[in-house]
C-alpha positions in Angstrom: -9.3 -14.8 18.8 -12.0 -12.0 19.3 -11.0 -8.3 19.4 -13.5 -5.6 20.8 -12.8 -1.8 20.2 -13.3 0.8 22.0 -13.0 4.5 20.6 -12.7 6.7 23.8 -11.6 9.9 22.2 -11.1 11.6 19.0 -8.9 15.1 19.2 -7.7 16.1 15.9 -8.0 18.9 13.9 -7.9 19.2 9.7 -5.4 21.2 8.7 -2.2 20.7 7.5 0.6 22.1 9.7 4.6 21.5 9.8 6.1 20.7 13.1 9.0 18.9 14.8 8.7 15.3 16.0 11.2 13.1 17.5 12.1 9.4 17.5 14.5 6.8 19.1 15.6 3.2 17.5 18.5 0.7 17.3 19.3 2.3 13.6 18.8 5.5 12.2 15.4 4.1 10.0 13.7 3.3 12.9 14.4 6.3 14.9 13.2 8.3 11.4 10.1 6.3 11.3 9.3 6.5 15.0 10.2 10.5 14.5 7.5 10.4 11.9 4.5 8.9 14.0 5.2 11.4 16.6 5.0 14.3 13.9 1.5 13.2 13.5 0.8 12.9 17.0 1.7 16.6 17.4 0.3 18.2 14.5 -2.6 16.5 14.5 -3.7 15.0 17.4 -4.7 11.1 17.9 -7.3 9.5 19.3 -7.3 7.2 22.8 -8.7 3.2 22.0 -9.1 0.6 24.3 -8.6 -2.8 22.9 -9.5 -5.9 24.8 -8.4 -8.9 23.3 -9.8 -12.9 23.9 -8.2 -15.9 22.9 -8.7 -19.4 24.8 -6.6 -19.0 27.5 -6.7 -15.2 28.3 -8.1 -11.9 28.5 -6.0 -8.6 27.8 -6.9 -4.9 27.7 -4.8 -2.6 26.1 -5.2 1.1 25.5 -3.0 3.5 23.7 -3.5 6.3 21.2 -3.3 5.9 17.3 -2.0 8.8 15.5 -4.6 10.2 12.6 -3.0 11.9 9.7 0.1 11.6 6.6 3.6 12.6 6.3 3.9 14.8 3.1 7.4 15.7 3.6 10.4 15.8 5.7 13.8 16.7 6.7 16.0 15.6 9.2 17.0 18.7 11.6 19.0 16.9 14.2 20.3 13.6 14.6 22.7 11.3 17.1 23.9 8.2 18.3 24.3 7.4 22.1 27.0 5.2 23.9 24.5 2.2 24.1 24.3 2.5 19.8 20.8 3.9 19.9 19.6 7.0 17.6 17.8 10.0 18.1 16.8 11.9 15.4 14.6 15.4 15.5 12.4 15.8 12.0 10.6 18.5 10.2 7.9 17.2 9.0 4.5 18.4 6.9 1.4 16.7 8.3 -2.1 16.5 7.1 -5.1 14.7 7.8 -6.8 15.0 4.2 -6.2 12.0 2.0 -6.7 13.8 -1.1 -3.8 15.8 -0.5 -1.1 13.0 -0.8 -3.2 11.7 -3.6 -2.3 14.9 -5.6 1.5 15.2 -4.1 4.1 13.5 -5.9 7.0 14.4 -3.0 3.9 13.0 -0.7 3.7 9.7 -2.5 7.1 9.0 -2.8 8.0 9.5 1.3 5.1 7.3 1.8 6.8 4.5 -1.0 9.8 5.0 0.9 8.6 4.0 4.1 7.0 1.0 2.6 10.6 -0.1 1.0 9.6 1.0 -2.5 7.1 -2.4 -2.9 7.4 -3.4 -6.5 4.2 -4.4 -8.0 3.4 -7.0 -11.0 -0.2 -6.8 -12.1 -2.1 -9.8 -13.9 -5.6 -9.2 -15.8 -7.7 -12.1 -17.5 -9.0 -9.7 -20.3 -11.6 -10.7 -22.6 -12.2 -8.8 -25.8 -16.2 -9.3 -27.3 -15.6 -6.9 -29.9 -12.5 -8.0 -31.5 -13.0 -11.5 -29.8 -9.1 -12.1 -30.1 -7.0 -11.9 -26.7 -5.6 -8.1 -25.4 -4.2 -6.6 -22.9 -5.2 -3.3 -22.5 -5.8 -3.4 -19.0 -2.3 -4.6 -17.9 -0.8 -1.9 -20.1 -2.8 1.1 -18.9 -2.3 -0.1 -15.2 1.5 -0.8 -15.3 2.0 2.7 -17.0 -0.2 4.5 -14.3 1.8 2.6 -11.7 5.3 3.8 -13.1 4.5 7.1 -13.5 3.6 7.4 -10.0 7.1 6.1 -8.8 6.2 2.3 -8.3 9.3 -0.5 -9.4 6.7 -2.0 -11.7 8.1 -5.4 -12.6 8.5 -6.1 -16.7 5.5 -8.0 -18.3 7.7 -10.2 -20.3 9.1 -11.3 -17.2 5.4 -12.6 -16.1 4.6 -13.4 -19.4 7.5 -16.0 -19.2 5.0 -17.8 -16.7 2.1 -18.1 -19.2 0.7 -21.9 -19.2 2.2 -22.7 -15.5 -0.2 -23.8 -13.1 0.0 -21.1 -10.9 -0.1 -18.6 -13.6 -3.2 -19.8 -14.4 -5.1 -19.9 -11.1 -3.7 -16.7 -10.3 -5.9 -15.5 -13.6 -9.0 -17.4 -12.3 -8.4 -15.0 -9.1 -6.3 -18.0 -6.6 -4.7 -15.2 -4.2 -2.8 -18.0 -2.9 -1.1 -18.7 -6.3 -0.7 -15.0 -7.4 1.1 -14.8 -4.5 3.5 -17.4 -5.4 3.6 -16.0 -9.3 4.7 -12.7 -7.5 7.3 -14.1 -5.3 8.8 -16.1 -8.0 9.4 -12.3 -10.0 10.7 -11.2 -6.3 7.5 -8.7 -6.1 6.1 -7.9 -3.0 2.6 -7.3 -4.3 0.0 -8.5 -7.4 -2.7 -6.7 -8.5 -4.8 -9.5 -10.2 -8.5 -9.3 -11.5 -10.6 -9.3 -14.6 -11.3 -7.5 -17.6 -14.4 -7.2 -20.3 -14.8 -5.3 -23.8 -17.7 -5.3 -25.1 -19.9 -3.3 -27.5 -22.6 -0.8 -26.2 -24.2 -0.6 -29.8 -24.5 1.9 -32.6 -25.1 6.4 -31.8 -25.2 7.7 -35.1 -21.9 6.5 -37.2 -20.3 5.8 -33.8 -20.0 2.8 -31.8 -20.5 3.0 -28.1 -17.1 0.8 -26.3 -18.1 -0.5 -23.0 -15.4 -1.8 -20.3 -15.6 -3.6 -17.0 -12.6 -4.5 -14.8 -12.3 -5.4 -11.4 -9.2 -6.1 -9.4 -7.2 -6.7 -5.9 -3.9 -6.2 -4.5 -2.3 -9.7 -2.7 0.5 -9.0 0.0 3.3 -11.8 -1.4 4.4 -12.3 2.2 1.2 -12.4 3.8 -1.2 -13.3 1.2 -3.2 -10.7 2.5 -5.5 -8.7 0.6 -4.8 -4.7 1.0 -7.5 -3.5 -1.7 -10.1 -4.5 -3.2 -12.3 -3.1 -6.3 -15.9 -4.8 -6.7 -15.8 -3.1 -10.4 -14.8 0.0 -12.5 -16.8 0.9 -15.7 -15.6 2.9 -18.8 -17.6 4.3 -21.7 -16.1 6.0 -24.6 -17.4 6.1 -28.5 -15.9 6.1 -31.7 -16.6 5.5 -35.6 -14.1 2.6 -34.7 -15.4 -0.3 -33.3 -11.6 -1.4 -31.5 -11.0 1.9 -31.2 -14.0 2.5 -28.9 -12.9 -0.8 -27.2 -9.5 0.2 -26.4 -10.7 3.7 -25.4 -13.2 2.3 -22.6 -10.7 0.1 -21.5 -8.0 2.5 -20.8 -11.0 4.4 -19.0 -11.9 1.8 -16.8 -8.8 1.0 -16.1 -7.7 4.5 -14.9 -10.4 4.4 -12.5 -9.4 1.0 -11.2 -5.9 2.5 -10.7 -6.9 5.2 -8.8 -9.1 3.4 -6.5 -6.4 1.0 -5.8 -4.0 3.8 -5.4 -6.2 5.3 -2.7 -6.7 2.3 -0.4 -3.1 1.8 -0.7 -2.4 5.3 0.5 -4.5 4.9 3.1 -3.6 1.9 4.4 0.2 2.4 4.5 -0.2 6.0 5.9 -2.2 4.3 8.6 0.8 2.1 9.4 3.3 4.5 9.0 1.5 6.6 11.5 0.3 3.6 13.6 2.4 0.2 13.5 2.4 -2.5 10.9 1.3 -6.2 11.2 5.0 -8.4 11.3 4.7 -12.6 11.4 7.4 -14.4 12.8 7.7 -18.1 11.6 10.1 -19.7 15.0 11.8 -23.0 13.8 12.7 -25.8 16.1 10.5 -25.0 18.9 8.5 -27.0 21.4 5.6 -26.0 24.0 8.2 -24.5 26.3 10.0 -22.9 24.1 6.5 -21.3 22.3 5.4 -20.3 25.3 8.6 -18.4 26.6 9.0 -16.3 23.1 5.4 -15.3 23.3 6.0 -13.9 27.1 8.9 -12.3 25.8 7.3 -10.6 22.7 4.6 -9.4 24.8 6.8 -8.2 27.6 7.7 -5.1 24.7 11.4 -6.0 25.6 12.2 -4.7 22.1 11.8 -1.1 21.5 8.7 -0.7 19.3 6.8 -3.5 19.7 2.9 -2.6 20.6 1.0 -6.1 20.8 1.6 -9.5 20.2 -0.1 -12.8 19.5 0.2 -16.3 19.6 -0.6 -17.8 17.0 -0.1 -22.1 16.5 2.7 -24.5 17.1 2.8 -27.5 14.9 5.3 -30.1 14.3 8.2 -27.4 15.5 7.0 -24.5 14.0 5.6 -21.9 15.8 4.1 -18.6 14.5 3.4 -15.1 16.1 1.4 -11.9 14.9 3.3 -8.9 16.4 2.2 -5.1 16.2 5.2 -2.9 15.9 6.0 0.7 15.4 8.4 0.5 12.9 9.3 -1.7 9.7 9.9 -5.6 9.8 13.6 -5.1 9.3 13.7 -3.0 12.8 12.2 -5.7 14.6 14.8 -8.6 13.2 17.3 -6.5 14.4 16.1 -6.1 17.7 15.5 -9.6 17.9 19.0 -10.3 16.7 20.4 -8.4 20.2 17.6 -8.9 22.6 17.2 -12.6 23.6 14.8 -13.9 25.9 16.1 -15.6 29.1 17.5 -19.6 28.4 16.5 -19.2 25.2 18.9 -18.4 21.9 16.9 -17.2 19.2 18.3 -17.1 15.5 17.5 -14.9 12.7 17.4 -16.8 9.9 15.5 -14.6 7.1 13.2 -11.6 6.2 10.7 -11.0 3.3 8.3 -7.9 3.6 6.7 -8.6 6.8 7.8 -12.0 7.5 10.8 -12.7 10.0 11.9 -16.5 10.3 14.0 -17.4 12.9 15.0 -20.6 14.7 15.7 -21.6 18.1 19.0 -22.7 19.0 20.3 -26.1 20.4 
């Protein structure tokens, strides 16, 4: 599949503002989240893109406008529920465009975690110690206590140290995203931060020894197994009359600068999708050609509120998969899945992790 975009137009301003935006869903979270996207929209402005998408079979333009900014805060100013069981609710909410900003916000970071389900994180760093030349783990500990203090559910290393020596474990440490994945779902985390780690020694300045650190690192999606940030390398630097000491210090620095990076494509990334929509996968058990083809007409006819786009994406041996854009969180789109069916057919859902609905077709 081959996607061409178009930006048409770009009509935003800087600032940070706080205005009212408004959103409808079959539950109150969606409505909130919908509420939230049109916030943005309002207070700072979106841009107009034309997407035309090719696949073997067709050819599909779509245009629609993608909201360019972060919800710092928000409170809910009016809220209620129709005959039909749908919600609208009315926020107050504090937009800005600047990145930086919910860097430096704690309330920022932690609407933003909430939105993403509060994603705990496990982190696992192959770290090699030339100075001391006996195995640490500096890295790991800096990390998960950066993590934590920022609000993250930071799973316990014991728990992942339980998996030492498992053959997953261990390609997970040689940098298998594939297998970290499975090392995180098995600790029910929805996201790894793996890499690697170096300490070495920089030499002698006067009576003090120069530590050098290297580390490098990137976040898996358990679900997906898709990578949300990468970090080529950070460096650290620090001296002291003790050897280890100097070791340990350049370690914690690098590390702190790996954190921060990781933390900022994160925040960007999910802001984008809370502002935007998110990427959702359904897995459709027990289906055939007919059956495929029918569900894909029906995802694409945006029968259920919120959906943007969706994609076909293989059948084999009875089970299909789909790539669906949606305005909203995975657990919004099971549900509307769960009371909108499409015509002959009676689809089933049968389970939900992150961003990954399965569902079946019934007999």
């Amino acid at each position: 599949m081959k996607k061409i975009l178009i930006i048409l137009l770009l009509t935003f301003p800087l600032m940070a503002e706080t205005v009212e935006g408004v959103g409808y869903g079959l539950t109150k979270d969606a409505a909130i989240e919908q509420a939230k996207r049109d916030a943005v929209e309002v207070g700072l402005g979106a841009y107009i893109s034309s997407e035309t998408v090719v696949t073997a079979t067709t050819l599909t333009d779509n245009i629609y406008s993608k909201a360019q900014g972060f919800v710092k805060t928000f409170k809910i100013v009016n809220e209620s529920k129709g005959p039909d069981g749908n919600w609208e609710i009315t926020i107050s909410a504090e937009v800005t465009a600047m990145l930086d900003q919910v860097m430096q916000d704690e309330a920022a970071l932690q609407t933003l975690l909430n939105s993403m389900n509060r994603p705990r994180i496990i982190f696992l760093i192959r770290e090699e110690n030339l100075i001391d030349n006996v195995p640490t783990d500096f890295a790991e500990t800096k990390l998960l206590s950066l993590f934590y203090d920022k609000g993250f559910d930071v799973v316990d290393r014991q728990l992942v140290q339980a998996l030492k020596g498992k053959p997953d474990y261990e390609e997970a440490l040689s940098g298998n995203v594939s297998a970290a994945a499975k090392v995180a779902g098995q600790l029910g985390a929805d996201i790894i931060v793996i890499g690697t780690a170096k300490i070495s020694s920089g030499g002698k300045v006067y009576n003090m020894t120069s530590g050098q650190a290297d580390i490098n690192g990137k976040i898996v999606r358990v679900d997906t197994g898709a990578i949300l940030a990468v970090v080529p390398n950070a460096h650290g630097k620090k001296p002291h009359i003790s050897p280890s000491t100097a070791g340990v210090n350049a370690m914690n620095d690098a590390s702190g600068k790996l954190g921060k990076e990781i933390l900022r494509q994160l925040i960007q990334k999910w802001s984008t999708q809370q502002s935007n929509f998110i990427k959702v996968y359904i897995v459709l058990k027990n289906a055939d050609f007919m059956s495929y083809m029918t569900f894909e007409t029906f995802l694409k006819a945006q029968t259920v509120n919120g959906i943007r786009n969706a994609y076909s994406k293989s059948l084999n041996d009875g089970v299909a998969e789909y790539e669906v854009e949606f305005e909203g969180k995975a657990m919004d789109l099971a549900m509307g899945l769960s009371k909108t069916q499409p015509d002959g057919m009676n689809i089933k859902v049968t389970g939900i992790v992150g961003n990954r609905i399965t569902a079946e077709v019934g007999q």
